[in-house]
N, C-alpha and C positions, 0 to 999 in steps of 0.2 A: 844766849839770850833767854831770860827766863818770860813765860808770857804765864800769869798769874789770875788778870780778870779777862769777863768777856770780853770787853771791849779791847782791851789788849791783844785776845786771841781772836777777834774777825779779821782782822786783815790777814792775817795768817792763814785762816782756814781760808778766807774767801779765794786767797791767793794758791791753795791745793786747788781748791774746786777749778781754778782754770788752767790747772798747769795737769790735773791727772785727768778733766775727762775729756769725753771725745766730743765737745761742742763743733754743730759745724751744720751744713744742709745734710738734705738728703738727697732730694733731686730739682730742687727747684731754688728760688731765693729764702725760703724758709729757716728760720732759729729753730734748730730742733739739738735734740741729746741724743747719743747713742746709749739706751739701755743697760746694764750687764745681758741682756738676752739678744741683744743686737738691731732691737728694735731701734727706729727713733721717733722719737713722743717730742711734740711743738712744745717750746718753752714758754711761749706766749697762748695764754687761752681766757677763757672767760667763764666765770660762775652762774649757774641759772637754779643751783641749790635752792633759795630761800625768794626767788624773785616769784612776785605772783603769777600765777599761774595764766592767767589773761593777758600777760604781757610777754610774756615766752614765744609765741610764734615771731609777733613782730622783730623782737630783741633779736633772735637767730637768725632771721631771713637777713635784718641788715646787716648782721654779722661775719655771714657768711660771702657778704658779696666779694668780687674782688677787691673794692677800693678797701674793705677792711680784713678779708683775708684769714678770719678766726677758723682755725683749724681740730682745736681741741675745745670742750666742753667739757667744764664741771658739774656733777649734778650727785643726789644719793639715793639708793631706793628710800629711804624714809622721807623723801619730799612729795615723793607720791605725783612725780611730774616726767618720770621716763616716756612713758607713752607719748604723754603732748609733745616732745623733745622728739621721741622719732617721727610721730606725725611731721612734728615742726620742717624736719628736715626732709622729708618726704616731699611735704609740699614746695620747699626751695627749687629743689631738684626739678620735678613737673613742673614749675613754671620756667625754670630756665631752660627745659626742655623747648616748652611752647616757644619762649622766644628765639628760638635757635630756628626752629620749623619757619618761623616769621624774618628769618633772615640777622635778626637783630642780635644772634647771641652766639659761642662759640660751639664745634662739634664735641670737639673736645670731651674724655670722661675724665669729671669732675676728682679732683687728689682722695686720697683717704680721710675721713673724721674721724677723729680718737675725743673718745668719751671716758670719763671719767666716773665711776660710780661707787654706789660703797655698800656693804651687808652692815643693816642697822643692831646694835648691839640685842635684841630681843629675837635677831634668826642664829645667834654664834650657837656651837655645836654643830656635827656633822650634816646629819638631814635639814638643820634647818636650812644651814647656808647654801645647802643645794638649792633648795627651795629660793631662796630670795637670790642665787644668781641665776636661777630658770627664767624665776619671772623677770629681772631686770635684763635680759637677751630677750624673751620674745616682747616686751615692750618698748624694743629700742629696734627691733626688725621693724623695717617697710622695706617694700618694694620697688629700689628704684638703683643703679647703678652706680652710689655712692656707696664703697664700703667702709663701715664702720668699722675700727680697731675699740674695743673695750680694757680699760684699763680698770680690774676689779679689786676693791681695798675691804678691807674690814676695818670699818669707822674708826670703831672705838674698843678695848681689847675686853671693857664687860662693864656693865651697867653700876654705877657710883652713885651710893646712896648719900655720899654728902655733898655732893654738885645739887643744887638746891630745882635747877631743872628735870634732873631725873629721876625716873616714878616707877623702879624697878617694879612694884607689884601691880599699881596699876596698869604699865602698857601690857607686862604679861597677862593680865588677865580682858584686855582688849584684843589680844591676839584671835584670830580665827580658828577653831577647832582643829582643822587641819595640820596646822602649825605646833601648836601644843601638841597636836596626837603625834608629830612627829620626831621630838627629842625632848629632852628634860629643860625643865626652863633653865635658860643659862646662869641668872641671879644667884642661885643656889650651888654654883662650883664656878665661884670667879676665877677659879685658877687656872681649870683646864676647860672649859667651855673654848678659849677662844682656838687652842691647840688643835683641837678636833675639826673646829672651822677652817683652820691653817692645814689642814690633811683636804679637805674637801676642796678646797682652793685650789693645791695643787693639783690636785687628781680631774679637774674640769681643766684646768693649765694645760694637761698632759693630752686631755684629750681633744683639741687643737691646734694640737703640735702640728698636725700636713700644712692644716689652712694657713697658718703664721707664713709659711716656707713658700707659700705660691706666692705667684707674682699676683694672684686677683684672686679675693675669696670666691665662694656661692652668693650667687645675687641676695640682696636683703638680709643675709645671714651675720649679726653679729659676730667675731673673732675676738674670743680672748687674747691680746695680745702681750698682757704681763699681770702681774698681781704683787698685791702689796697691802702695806698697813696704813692707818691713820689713828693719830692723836695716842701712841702704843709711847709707854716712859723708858727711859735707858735699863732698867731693868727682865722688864717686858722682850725686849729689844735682843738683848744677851739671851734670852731663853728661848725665843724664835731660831736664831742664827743656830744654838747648837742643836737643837731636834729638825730644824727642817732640811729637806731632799731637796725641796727649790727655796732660794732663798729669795725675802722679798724684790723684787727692783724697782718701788717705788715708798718712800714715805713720806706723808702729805703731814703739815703739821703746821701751826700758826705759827707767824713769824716771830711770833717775842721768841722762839727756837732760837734763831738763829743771835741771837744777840744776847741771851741769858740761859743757855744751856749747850755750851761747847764740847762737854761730854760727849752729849748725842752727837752733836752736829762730826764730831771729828770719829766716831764709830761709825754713824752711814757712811763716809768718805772711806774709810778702812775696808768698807765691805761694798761698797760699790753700788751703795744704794741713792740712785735720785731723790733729791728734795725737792717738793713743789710744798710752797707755801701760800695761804691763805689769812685773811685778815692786815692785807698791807697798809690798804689806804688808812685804816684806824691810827697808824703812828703820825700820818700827814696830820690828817679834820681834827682830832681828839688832844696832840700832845703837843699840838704848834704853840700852845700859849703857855706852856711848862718849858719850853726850851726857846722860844726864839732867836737866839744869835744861830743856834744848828740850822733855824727855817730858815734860816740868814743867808746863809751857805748856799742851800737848796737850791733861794731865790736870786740868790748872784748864780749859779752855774744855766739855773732855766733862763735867766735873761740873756747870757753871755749864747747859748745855742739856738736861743728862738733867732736872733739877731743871725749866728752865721748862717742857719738853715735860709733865712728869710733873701737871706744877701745872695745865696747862690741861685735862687729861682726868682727875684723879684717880680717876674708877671704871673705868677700863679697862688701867689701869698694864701689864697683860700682854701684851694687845695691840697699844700704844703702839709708834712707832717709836721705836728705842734710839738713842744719840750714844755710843759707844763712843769710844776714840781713833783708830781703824781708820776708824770712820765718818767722825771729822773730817777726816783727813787724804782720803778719797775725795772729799767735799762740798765738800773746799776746790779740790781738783783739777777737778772737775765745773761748780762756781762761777766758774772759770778757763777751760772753754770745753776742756779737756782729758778726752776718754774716756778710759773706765777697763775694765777687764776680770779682776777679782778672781777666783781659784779658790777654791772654799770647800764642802766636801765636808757639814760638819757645820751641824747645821741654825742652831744659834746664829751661827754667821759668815755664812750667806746673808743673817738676819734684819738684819743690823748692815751686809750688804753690798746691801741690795736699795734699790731705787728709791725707797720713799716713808721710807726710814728716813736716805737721803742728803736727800732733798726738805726733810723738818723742821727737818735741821741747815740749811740753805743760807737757808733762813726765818727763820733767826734769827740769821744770820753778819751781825752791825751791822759797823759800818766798826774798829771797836775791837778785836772779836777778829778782822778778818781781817789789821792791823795786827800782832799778836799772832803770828798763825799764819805770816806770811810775814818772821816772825823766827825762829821753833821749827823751819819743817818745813823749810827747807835744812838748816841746822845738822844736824838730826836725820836729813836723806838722806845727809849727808857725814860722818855721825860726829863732829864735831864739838863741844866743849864750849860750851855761854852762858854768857856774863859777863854783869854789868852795868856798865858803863866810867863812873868817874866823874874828874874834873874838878878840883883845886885850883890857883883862882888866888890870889895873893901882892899882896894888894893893903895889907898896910903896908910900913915904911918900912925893915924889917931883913930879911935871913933866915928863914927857917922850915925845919922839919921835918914829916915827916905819920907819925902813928902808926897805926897799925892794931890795935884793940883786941881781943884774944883772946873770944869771946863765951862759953867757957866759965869760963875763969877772971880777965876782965878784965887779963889783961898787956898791956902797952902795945906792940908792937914796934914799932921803926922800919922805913919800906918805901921811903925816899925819902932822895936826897941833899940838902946845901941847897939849898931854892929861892930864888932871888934876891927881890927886889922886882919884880913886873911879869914875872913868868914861871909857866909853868902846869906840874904834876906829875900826870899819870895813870894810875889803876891801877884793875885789872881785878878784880874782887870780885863779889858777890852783895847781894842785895837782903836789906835786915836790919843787917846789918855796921857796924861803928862806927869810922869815924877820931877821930885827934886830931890838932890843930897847935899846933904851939910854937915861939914865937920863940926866937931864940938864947940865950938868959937863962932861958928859960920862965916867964917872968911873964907872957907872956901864953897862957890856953890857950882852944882854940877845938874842939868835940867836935859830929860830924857823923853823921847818920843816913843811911845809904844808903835813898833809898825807889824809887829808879827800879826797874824788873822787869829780867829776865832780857834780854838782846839791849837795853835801851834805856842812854841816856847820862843823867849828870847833872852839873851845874857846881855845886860850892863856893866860894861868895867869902872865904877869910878875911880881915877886916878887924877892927879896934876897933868 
């Protein structure tokens, strides 16, 4: 089987992701991945990256309750929102403390938080990234019996002067004294700036190593518990693996990854590196109107699950976890052994983005709609139109024509030149749609139903 484009090769890859890794709990009902380090990191979490800062406490507190269950947190030092993020979860903790004291809540210590952070391309090089993963530890410490696992990446592998956002000489010369006094700005040796970073990394990795291995860290004390890269290109990637002593176990990268760059995606899997991807929902909101027969798809499989979820609990419908199309597309991603890290400010998109609302769908992803879906959701990351591609072979003994029948007013057009005897004509249509063939005479007519779906094929024999 030769597999040539991306879309050809996701099913394929998606299909390693869930036959090589070790998806499964850990100790509780939780979707979590086993590491290459033996860790296991939530496959479902939530982005507080780029949300306002004013809105962060609320977002996390309802986040973390049990009905939503969010376990893992995305965030970077250059958002400059660590601190309110450990506050944030400080404070969760003291009140569910109080309400425990009030009778109302459990004694229970609260599971692990794994947080997600990243060294901004203006600290790569050695000292600096020490610096910016000091500061992102003791900004993510508080004081209170939830311990943190820290999952630490280097963003980006060096500042890019034609990404029209980045302002290599500006942010360096914004930087703090300190920082500058402490290594060379990395702008100026994009090569090996980030390699140096990748030494410092491990060597705070290394020095963690007990805390990882206990059963309970130091109170309040962040734990490194794995390291890794983000947005690094497949060459970048080959020059990591052969100088590093630990290799990464996480790389974080925007989902067009996973549907337009099969290179990488099939070298993490090689090396046993987790992918957690970012920027999902952008293929749902942004590319629905470039592809709709794929939203098509989508919206027949969220209908067909909202329906069976709803039918097994019917006096709880409120509560219910929901199948959105947002959902599906997370679930099918999750299902595939792919972390996710949605932002989602308003409480209906947590509800649709949270753990046991991805868990329902994935409980009921039969082999048919995942069939389905890994026909809709490339199409639909790529913008993309679905056809349904159907097939006319010429099995008499003359010529033919194929007609294509107007479905509003039944006109006939033609969409085909002669086909010989023993030669095949294909064309691209929709499910529903009505051909005709006629021989050269047109005494003979022969009138064809398309019933295949959207993304599948179908063969016509015309004969006698």
């Amino acid at each position: 089987m030769v597999l040539s484009t991306p879309t050809q090769l996701l099913p394929f890859l998606l299909l390693l992701a869930r036959t090589y890794s070790a998806y499964g709990d850990d100790d509780d009902d939780l979707l979590t991945y086993k590491l290459s380090n033996g860790i296991h990191i939530p496959l479902v979490g939530m982005g507080v990256g780029n949300l306002q800062h004013e809105l962060i406490p609320q977002v996390v507190s309802a986040n973390l309750m049990p009905s939503q269950d969010i376990r893992l947190i995305d965030t970077a030092h250059n958002s400059h929102n660590e601190q309110i993020l450990g506050q944030a979860v400080a404070s969760f903790v003291a009140a569910s403390r109080a309400q425990t004291r009030g009778g109302g809540g459990s004694s229970d210590k609260p599971p692990p938080l794994h947080v997600v952070t990243k060294v901004w391309y203006t600290h790569l090089g050695y000292e600096r990234t020490k610096i910016s993963v000091r500061e992102s530890l003791d900004q993510l410490a508080s004081k209170n019996t939830r311990q943190v696992y820290v999952h630490m990446l280097l963003h980006w592998p060096r500042c890019n002067d034609e990404l029209e956002w980045m302002n290599c000489e500006e942010e360096e010369n914004n930087l703090p004294q300190f920082v500058k006094d402490a290594g060379p700005p990395p702008h100026l040796d994009k090569q090996n700036a980030w390699k140096d970073s990748w030494r410092a990394l491990e060597e705070m990795y290394n020095e963690h190593a007990a805390e990882r291995h206990r059963s309970a860290g130091v109170e309040g004390k962040p734990i490194i518990a794995s390291i890794g890269v983000s947005n690094f290109e497949l060459d970048d990637m080959k020059a990591l693996i052969e100088f590093a002593h630990v290799w990464p176990q996480i790389y974080q990268g925007n989902s067009w990854l996973i549907f337009h760059d099969p290179h990488l995606m099939t070298f993490l899997r090689a090396h046993d590196i987790f992918f957690q991807t970012y920027a999902v929902m952008f293929g749902i909101i942004q590319r629905r109107q470039d592809s709709p027969s794929a939203f098509h798809i989508l919206s027949t499989v969220s209908r067909e699950l909202t329906e069976t979820i709803q039918s097994s609990n019917p006096d709880n419908v409120a509560t219910q976890p929901i199948a959105t199309e947002a959902t599906i597309m997370l679930a099918y991603l999750v299902h595939s052994n792919i972390g996710i890290i949605p932002r989602a400010a308003a409480t209906a998109h947590q509800h649709e983005n949270s753990p046991s609302s991805i868990k329902a769908v994935i409980q009921h992803l039969t082999p048919d709609r995942i069939e389905k879906l890994e026909r809709a959701i490339p199409a639909l990351m790529k913008g993309e139109q679905l056809y349904t591609s159907v097939s006319f072979v010429n099995a008499l003994e003359g010529a033919i024509l194929i007609h294509w029948m107007h479905p509003d007013t039944n006109e006939e057009v033609v969409v085909s030149d002669l086909i010989h005897p023993g030669s095949v004509e294909v064309q691209q249509t929709h499910p529903g749609h009505i051909f005709v063939a006629y021989d050269a005479e047109r005494k003979i007519r022969k009138e064809f139903v398309v019933g295949a779906g959207y993304g599948e094929e179908q063969q016509f024999r015309v004969e006698l």
